[in-house]
Short mmCIF file of the C-alpha atoms (twelve columns), coordinates in Angstrom:
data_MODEL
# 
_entry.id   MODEL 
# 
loop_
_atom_site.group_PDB 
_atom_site.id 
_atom_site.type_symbol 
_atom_site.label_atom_id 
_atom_site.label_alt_id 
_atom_site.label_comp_id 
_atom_site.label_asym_id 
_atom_site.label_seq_id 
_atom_site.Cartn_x 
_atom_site.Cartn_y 
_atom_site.Cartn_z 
_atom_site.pdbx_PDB_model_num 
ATOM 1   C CA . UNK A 1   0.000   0.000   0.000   1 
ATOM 2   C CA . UNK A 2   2.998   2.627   0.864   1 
ATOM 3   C CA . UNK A 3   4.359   1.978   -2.641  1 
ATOM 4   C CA . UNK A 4   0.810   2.486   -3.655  1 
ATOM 5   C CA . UNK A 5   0.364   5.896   -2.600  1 
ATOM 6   C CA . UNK A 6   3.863   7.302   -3.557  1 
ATOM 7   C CA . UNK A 7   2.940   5.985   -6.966  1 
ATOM 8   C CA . UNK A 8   -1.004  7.792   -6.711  1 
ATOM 9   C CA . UNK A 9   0.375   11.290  -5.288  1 
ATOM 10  C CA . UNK A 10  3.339   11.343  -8.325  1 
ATOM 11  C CA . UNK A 11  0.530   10.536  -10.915 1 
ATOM 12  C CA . UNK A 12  -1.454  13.350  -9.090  1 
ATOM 13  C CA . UNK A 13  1.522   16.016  -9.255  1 
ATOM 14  C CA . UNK A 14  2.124   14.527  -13.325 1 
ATOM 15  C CA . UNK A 15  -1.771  15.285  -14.053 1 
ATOM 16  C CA . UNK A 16  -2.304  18.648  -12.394 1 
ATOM 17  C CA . UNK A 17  0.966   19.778  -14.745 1 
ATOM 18  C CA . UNK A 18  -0.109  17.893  -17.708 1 
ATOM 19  C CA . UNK A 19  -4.272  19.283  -17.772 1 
ATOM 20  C CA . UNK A 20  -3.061  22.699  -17.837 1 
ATOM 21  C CA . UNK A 21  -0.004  22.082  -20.567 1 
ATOM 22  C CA . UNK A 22  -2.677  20.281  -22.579 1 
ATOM 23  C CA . UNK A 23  -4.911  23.439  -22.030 1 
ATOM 24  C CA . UNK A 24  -3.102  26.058  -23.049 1 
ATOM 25  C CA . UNK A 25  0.757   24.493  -23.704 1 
ATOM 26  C CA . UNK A 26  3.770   24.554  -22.125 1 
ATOM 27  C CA . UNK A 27  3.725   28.882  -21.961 1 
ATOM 28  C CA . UNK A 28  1.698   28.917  -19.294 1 
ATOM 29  C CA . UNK A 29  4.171   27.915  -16.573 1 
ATOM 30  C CA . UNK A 30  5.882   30.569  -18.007 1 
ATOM 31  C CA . UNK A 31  3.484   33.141  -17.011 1 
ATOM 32  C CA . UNK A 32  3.272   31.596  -13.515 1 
ATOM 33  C CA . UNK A 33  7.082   33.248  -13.472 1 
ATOM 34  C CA . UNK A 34  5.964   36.473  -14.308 1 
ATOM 35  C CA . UNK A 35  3.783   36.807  -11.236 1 
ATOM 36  C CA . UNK A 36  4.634   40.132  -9.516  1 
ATOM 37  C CA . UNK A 37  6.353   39.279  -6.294  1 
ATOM 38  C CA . UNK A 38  4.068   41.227  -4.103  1 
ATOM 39  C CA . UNK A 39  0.943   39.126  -5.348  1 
ATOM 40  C CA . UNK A 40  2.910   35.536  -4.824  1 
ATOM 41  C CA . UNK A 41  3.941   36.509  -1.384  1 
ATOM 42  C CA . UNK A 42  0.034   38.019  -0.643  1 
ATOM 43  C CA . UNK A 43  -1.061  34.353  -1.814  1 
ATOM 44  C CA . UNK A 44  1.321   32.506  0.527   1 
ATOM 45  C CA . UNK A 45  -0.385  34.879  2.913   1 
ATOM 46  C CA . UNK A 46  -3.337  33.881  2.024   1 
ATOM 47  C CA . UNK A 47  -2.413  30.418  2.737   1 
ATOM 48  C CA . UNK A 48  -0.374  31.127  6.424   1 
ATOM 49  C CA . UNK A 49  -3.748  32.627  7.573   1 
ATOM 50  C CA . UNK A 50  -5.454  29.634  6.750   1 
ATOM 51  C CA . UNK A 51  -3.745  27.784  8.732   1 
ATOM 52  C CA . UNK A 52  -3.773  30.307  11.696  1 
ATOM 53  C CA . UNK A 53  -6.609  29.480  11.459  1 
ATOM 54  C CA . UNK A 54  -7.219  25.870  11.702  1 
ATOM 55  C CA . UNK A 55  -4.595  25.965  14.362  1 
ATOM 56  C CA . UNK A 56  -6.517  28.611  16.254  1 
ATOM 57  C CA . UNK A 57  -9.509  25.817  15.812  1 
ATOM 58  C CA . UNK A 58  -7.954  22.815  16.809  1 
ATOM 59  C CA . UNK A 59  -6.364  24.367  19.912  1 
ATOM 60  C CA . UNK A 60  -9.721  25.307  20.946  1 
ATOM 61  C CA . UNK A 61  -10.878 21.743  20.427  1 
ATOM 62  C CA . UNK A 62  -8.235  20.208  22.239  1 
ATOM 63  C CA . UNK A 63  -8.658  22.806  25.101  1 
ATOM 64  C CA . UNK A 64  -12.030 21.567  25.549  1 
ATOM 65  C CA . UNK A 65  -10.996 18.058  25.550  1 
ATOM 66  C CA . UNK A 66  -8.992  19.415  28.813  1 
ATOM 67  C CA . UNK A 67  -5.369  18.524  27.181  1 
ATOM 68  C CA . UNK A 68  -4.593  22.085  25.394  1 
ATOM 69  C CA . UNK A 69  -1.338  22.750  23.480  1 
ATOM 70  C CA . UNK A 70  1.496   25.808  22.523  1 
ATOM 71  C CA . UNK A 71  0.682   27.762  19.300  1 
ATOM 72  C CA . UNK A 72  3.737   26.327  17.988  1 
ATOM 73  C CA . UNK A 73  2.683   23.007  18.496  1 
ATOM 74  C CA . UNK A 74  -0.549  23.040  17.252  1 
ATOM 75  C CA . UNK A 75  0.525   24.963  14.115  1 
ATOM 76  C CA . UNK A 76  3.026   21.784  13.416  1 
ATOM 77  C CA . UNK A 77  -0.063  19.836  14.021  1 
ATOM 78  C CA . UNK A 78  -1.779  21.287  11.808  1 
ATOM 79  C CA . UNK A 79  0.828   21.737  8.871   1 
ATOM 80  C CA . UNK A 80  1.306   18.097  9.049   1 
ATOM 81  C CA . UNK A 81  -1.873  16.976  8.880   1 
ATOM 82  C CA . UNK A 82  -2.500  18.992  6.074   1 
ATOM 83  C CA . UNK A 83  -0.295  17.444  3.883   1 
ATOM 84  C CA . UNK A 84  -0.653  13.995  4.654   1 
ATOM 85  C CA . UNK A 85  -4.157  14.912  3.547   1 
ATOM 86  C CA . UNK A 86  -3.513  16.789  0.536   1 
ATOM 87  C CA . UNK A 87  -0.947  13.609  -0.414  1 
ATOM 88  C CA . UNK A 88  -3.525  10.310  0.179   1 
ATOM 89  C CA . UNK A 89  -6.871  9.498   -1.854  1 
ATOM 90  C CA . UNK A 90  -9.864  11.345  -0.432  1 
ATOM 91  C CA . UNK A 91  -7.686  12.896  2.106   1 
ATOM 92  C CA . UNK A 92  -7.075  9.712   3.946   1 
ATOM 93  C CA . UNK A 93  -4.152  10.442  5.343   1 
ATOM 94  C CA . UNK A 94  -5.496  13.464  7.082   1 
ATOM 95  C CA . UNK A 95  -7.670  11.699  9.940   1 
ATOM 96  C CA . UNK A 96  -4.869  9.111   10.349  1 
ATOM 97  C CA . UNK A 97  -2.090  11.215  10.644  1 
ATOM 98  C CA . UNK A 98  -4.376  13.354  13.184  1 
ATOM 99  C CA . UNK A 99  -5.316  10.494  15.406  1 
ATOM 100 C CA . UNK A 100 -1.753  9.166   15.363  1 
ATOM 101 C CA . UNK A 101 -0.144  12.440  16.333  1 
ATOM 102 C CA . UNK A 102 -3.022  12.933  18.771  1 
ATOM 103 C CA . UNK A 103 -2.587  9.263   20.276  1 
ATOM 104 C CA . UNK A 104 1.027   10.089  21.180  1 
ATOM 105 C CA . UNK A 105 0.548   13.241  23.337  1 
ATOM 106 C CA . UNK A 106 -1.648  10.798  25.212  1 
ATOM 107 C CA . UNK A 107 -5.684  11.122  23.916  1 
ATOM 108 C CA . UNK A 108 -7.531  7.769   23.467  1 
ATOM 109 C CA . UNK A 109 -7.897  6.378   20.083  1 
ATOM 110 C CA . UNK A 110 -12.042 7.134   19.649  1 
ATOM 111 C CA . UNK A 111 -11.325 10.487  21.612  1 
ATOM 112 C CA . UNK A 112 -8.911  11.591  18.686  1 
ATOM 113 C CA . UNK A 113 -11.582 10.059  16.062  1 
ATOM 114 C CA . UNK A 114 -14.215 12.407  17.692  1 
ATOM 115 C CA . UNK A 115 -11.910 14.943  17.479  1 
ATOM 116 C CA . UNK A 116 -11.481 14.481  13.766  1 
ATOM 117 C CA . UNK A 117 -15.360 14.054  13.107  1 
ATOM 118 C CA . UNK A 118 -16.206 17.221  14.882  1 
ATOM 119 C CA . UNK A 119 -13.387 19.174  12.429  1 
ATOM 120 C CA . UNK A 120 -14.831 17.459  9.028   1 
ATOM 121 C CA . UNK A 121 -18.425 18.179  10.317  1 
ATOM 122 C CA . UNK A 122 -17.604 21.582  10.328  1 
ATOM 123 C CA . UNK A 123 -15.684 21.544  6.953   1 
ATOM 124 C CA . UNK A 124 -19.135 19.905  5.551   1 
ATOM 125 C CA . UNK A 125 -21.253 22.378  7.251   1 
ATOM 126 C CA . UNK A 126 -19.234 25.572  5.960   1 
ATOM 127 C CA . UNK A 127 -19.153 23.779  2.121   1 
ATOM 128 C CA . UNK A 128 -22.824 23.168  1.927   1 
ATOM 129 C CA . UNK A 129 -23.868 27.152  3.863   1 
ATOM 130 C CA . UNK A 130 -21.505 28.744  1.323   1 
ATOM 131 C CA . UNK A 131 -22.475 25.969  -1.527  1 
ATOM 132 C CA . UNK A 132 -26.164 27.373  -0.756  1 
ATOM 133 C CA . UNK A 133 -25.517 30.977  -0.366  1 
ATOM 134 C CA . UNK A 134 -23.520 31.256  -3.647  1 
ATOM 135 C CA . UNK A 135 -26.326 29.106  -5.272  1 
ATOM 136 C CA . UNK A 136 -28.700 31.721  -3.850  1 
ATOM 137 C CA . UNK A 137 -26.586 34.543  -5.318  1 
ATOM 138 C CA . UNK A 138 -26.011 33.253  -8.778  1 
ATOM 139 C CA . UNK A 139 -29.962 33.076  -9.177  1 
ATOM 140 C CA . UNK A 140 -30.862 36.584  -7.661  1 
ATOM 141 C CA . UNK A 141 -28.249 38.366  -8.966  1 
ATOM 142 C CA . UNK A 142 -26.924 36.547  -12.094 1 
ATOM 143 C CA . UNK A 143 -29.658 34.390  -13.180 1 
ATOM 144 C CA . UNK A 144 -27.783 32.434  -15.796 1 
ATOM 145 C CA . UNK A 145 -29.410 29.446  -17.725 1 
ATOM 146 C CA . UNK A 146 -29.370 26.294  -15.885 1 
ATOM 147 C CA . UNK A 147 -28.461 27.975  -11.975 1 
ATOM 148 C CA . UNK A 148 -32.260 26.981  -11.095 1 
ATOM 149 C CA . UNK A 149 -31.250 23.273  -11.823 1 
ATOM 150 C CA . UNK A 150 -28.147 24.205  -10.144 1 
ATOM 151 C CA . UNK A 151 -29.496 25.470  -7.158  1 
ATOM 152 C CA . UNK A 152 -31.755 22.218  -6.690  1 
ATOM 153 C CA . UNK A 153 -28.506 19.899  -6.844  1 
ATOM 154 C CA . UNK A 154 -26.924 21.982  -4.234  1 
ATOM 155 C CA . UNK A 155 -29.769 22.196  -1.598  1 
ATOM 156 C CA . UNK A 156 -30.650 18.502  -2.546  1 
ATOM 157 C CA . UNK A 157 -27.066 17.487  -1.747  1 
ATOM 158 C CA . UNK A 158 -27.479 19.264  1.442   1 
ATOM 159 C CA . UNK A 159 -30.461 17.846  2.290   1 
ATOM 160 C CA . UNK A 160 -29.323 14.336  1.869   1 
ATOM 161 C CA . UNK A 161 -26.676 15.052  3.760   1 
ATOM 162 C CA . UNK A 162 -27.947 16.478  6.913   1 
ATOM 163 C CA . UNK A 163 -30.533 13.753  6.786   1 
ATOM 164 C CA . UNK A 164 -28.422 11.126  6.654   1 
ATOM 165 C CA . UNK A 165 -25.965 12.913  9.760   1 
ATOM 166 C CA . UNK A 166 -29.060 12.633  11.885  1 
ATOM 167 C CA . UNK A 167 -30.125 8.902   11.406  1 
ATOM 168 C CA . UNK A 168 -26.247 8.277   12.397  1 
ATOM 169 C CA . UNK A 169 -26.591 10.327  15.629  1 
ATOM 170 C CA . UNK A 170 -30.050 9.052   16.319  1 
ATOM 171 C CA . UNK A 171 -30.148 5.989   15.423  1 
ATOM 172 C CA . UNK A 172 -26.135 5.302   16.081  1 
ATOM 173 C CA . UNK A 173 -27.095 2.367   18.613  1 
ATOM 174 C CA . UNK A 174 -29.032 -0.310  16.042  1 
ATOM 175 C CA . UNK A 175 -26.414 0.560   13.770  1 
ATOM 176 C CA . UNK A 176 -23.474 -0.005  15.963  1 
ATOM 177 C CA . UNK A 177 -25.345 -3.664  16.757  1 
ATOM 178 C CA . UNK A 178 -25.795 -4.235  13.283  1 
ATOM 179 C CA . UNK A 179 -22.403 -3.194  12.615  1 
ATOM 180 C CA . UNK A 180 -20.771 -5.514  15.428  1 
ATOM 181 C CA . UNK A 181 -23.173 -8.825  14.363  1 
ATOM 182 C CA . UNK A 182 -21.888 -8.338  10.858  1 
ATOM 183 C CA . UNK A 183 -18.369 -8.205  12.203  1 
ATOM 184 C CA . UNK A 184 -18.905 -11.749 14.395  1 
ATOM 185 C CA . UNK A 185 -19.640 -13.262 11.114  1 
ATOM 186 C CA . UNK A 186 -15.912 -13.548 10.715  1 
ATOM 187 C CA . UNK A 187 -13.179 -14.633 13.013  1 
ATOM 188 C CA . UNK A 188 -10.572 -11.951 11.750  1 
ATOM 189 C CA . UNK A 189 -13.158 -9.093  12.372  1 
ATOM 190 C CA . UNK A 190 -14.587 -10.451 15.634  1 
ATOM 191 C CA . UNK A 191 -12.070 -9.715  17.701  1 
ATOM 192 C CA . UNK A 192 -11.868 -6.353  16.393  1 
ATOM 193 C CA . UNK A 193 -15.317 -5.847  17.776  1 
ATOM 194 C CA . UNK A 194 -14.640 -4.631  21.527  1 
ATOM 195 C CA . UNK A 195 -11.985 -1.883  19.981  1 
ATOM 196 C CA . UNK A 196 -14.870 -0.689  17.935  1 
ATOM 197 C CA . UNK A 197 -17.170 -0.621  21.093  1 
ATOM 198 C CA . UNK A 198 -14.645 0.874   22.963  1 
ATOM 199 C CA . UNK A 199 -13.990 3.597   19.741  1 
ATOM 200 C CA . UNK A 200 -17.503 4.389   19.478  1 
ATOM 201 C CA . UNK A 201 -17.855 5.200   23.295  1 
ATOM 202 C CA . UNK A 202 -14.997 7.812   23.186  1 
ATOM 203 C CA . UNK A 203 -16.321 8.768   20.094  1 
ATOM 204 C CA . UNK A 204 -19.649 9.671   21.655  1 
ATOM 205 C CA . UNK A 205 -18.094 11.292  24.170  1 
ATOM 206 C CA . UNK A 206 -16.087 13.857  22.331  1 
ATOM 207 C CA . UNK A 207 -19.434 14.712  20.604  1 
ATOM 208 C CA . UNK A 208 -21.216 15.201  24.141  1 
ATOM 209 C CA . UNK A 209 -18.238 17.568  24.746  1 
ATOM 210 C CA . UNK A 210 -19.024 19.833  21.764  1 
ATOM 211 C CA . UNK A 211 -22.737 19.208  23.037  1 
ATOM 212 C CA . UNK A 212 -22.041 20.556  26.781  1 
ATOM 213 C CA . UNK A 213 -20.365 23.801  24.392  1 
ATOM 214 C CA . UNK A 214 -22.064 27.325  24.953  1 
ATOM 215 C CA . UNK A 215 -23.503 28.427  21.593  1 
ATOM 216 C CA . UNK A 216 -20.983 31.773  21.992  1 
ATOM 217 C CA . UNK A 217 -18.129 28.808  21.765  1 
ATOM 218 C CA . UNK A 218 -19.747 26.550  19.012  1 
ATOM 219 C CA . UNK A 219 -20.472 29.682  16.735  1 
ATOM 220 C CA . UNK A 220 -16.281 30.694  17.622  1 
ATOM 221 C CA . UNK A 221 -15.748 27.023  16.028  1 
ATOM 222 C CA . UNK A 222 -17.564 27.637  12.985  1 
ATOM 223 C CA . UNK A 223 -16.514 30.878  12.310  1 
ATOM 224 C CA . UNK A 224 -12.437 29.305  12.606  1 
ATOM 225 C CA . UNK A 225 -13.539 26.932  10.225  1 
ATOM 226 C CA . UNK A 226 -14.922 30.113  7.765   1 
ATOM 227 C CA . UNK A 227 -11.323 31.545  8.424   1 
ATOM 228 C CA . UNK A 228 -9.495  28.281  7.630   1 
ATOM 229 C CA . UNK A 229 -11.598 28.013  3.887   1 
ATOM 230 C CA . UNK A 230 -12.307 31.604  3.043   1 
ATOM 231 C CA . UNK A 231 -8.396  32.609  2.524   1 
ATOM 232 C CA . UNK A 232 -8.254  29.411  0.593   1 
ATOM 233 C CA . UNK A 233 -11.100 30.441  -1.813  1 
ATOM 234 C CA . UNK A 234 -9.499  34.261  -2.149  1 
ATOM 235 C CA . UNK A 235 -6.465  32.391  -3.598  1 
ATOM 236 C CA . UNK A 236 -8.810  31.448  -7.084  1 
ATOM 237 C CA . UNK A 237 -10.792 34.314  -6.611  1 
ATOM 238 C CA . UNK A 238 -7.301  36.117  -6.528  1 
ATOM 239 C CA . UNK A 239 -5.903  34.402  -9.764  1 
ATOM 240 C CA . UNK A 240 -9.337  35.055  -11.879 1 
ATOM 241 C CA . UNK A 241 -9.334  38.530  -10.822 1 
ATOM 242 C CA . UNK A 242 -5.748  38.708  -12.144 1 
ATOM 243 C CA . UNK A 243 -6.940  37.829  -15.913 1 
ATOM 244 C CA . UNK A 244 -10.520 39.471  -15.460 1 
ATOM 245 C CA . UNK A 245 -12.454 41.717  -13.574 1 
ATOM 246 C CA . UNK A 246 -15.664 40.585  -14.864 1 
ATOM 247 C CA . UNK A 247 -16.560 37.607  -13.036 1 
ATOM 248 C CA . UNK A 248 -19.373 36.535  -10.941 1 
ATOM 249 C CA . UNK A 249 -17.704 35.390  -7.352  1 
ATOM 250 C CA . UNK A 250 -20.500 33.609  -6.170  1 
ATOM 251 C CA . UNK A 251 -19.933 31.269  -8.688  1 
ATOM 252 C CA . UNK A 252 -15.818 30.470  -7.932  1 
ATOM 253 C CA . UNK A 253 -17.753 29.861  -4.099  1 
ATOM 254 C CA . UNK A 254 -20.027 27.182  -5.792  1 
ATOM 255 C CA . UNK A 255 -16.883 25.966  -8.191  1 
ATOM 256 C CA . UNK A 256 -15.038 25.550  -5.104  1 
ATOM 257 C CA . UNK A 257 -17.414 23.885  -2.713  1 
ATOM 258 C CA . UNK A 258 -18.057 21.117  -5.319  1 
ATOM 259 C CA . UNK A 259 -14.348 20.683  -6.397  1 
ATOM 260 C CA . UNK A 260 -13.409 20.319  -3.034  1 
ATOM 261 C CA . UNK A 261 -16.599 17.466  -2.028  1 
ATOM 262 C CA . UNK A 262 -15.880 16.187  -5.795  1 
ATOM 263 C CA . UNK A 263 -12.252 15.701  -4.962  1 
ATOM 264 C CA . UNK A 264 -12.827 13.339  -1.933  1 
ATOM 265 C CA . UNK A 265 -14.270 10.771  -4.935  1 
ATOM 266 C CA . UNK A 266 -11.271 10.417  -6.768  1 
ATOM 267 C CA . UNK A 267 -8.374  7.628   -6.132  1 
ATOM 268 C CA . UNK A 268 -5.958  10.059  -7.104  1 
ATOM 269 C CA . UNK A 269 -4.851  11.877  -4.014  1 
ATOM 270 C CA . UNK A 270 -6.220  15.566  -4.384  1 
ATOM 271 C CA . UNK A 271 -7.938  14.583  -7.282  1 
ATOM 272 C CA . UNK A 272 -5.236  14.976  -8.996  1 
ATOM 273 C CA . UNK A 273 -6.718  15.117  -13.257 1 
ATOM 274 C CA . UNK A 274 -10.050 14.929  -12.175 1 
ATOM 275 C CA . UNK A 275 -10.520 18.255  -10.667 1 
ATOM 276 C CA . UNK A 276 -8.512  19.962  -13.131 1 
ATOM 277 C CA . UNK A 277 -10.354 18.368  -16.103 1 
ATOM 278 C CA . UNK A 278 -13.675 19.284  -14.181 1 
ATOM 279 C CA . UNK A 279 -12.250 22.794  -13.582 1 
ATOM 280 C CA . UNK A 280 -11.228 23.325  -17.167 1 
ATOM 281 C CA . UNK A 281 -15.249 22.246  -18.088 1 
ATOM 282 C CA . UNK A 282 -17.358 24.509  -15.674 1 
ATOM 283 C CA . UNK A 283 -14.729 27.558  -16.010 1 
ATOM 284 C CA . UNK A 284 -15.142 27.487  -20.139 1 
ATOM 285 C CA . UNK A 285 -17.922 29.683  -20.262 1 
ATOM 286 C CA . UNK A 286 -16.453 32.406  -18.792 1 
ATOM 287 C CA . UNK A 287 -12.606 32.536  -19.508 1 
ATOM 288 C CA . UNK A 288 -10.472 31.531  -22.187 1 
ATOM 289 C CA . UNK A 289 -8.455  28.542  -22.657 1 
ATOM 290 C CA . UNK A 290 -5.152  30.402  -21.711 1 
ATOM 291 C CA . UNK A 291 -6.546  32.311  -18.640 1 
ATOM 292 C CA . UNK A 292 -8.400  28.968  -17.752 1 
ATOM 293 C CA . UNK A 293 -4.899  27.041  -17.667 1 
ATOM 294 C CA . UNK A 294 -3.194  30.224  -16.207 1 
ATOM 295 C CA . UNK A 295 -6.057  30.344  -13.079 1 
ATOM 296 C CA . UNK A 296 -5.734  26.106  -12.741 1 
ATOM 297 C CA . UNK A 297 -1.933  26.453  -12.554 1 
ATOM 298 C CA . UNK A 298 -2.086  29.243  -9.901  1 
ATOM 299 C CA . UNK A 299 -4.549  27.865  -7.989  1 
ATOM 300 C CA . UNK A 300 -3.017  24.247  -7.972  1 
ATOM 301 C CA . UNK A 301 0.657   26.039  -6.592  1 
ATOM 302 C CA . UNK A 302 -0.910  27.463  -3.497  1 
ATOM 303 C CA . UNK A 303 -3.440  25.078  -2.566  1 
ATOM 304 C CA . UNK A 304 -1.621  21.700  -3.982  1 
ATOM 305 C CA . UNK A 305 2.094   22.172  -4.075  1 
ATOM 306 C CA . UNK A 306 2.711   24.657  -1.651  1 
ATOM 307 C CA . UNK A 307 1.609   21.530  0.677   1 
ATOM 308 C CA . UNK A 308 4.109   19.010  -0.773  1 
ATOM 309 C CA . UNK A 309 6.765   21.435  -0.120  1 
ATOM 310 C CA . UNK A 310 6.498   23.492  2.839   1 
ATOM 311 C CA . UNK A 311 4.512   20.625  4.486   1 
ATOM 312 C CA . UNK A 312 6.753   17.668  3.433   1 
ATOM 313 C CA . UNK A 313 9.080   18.167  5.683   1 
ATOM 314 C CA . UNK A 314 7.173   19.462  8.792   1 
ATOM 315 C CA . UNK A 315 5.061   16.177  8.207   1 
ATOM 316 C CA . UNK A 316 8.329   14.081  8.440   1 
ATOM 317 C CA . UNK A 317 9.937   15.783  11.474  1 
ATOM 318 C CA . UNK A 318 6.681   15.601  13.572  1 
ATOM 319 C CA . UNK A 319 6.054   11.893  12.557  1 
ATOM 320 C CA . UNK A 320 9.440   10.886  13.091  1 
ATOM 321 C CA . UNK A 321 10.697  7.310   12.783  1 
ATOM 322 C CA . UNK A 322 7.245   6.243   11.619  1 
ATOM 323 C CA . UNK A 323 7.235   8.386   8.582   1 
ATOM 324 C CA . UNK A 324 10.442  7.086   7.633   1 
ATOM 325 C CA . UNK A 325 9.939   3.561   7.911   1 
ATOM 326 C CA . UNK A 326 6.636   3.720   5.756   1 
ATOM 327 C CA . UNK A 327 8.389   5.238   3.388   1 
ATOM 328 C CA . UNK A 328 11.851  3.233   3.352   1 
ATOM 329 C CA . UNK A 329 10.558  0.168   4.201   1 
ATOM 330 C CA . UNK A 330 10.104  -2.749  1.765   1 
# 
């Protein structure tokens, strides 16, 4: 499996070069180079506030799991976790490498886990409000052909989902037992059975703790998760406005929110071809080929490779010896 993914994330980093060369040709990396330095360094800001962020957030998760941590510390955290996510299919790696780094400062296995479900139902909740809103926009304000239909998917989607999220939580007993009988079925997974008891109970209980939160401390969560996306969006909306200044925003909000959902689908880690091709179809009726390829390219640096590099290495010093034996080993 490590051989795997090494192979997956270098077919990733070969297909997000290879849609936009195919786009517009090999010029347009050449354009990247004429980016004026104050713009590249305000996007790398862009980025660093992001993740000031999702630090700020996960501190205050872990402070009200009792067990809080330095800024420094929970920015390495944070940087590493990252990566490993933007590196793995449907950001796989990122809950694993979280409960693993989690699990040796000393929190339980299913308390990490509830940990990591509280941050993605956040991310979820802040795709599908600003999925909605820039839905709502587009069809007040723009009303192109088709954003009725486009709307419906979008509140549809959410409707599924937050449907489905409350049968799990209210129904999470018969489907635990169903879960565990299945399980006994087969001697390699029945012994497995009390760790997922014992999972689900922490689990549970870092959910209760989010529960026991004042709404003044819940709303503080959501709006760190707004400031962990929103400088992350104002990186594309940052590269289209660089080519054009006619360009409806709401609808790089929409692009986004589905790229991002749409990416978990893909085998390729980041959705590496996939996205871009699927970029490259819903931006062609409002840019160019060459601005389309220019905007992909841009994008992809500061939301793609800016991980691999800057985050490579903080993921490997903060894993340690269990980083480099996955990846050394045979």
């Amino acid at each position: 499996m490590r051989k795997r993914y090494l192979l997956l994330l270098f077919i990733s980093i070969v297909l997000t070069l290879t849609v936009p060369a195919l786009i517009a040709g090999k010029k347009v990396f050449l354009e990247i180079a004429r980016l004026h330095w104050g713009i590249a360094l305000g996007l790398v800001g862009l980025v660093v506030i992001g993740w000031a962020f999702n630090t700020a957030r996960v501190r205050m998760l872990l402070r009200g799991m009792g067990k809080p941590i330095g800024l420094v510390e929970g920015a390495v955290l944070t940087i590493a976790t990252e990566f490993a996510g933007a590196t793995t299919p449907a950001s796989s790696g990122m809950p694993a490498t979280y409960i693993f780094l989690l699990n040796r400062t000393g929190f339980k296995i299913g308390q990490a886990i509830g940990q990591v479900a509280i941050i993605v139902l956040l991310d979820i909740l802040f795709f599908c409000t600003a999925m909605f809103l820039a839905a709502l926009a587009m069809l007040i304000v723009h009303s192109p052909l088709g954003t009725p239909h486009l709307m419906g998917l979008v509140v549809g989607i959410m409707i599924v989902a937050f449907v489905l999220l409350w049968l799990l939580i209210r129904y999470f007993r018969p489907i635990y037992h169903r879960i565990s009988r299945f399980m006994g079925r087969f001697s390699w997974l029945a012994k497995r059975r009390y760790r997922l008891a014992r999972t689900t109970v922490e689990f549970l209980r870092a959910l209760k703790v989010m529960g026991r939160m004042s709404w003044s401390k819940r709303l503080g969560l959501y709006l760190l998760s707004v400031g962990y996306w929103l400088p992350r969006y104002l990186v594309l909306i940052s590269a289209v406005a660089l080519v054009t200044r006619d360009f409806p925003i709401a609808y790089l909000f929409l692009l986004q929110g589905m790229l991002n959902l749409g990416g978990q689908m893909f085998v390729i880690p980041s959705g590496g071809g996939g996205v871009d091709a699927a970029y490259f179809a819903l931006m062609g009726p409002y840019l160019d080929h060459a601005d389309i390829a220019f905007t992909l390219v841009v994008w992809r640096a500061y939301t793609f490779y800016w991980y691999l590099v800057v985050g490579g290495p903080i993921f490997l010093a903060k894993t340690g010896k269990a980083a480099r034996d996955l990846l050394t080993s045979k």
